[in-house]
N, C-alpha and C positions, 0 to 999 in steps of 0.2 A: 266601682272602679272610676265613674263618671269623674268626682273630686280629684281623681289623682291623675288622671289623663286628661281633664280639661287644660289646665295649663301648658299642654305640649302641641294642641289643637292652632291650626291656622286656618281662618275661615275663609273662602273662596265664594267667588260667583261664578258658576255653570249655565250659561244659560238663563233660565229665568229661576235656576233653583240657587238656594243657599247648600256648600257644601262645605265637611271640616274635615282636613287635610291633616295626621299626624306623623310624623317623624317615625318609622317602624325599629328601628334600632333602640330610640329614648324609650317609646313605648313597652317595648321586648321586656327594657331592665326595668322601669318600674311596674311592670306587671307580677314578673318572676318577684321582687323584692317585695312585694305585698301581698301575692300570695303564699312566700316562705314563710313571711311572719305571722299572716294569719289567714291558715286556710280554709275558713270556712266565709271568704269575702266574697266568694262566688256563689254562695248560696242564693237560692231563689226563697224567696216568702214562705213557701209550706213548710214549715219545722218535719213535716211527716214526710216529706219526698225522698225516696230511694235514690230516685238519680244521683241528687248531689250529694249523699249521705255515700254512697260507693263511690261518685268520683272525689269527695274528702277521703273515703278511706283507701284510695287508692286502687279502685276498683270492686266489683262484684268478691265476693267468697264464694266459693261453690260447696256444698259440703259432700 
């Protein structure tokens, strides 16, 4: 998501730290809009992971 939310990012100083500040509404839509078109953009590194494997498919199946 990092590429598609960077651009929406405003950097700030706190203090002695560096912080980035995003708009929650822009952010909202293009998150929802990229992950309608493809939802496995959330996926984590492990091809074998259940989590993300149930929350793509839209949760656990119980049988």
């Amino acid at each position: 998501m990092g590429p598609l939310l960077d651009p929406l990012a405003q950097s700030i100083v706190v203090g002695a730290s560096r912080w980035r500040d995003y708009p929650a509404q822009q952010v909202l839509a293009v998150a929802t809009a990229a992950i309608a078109a493809r939802q496995g953009i959330t996926r984590c590194a492990d091809a074998e992971c259940l989590l993300c494997r149930h929350a793509i498919d839209g949760g656990p199946v119980l049988s």
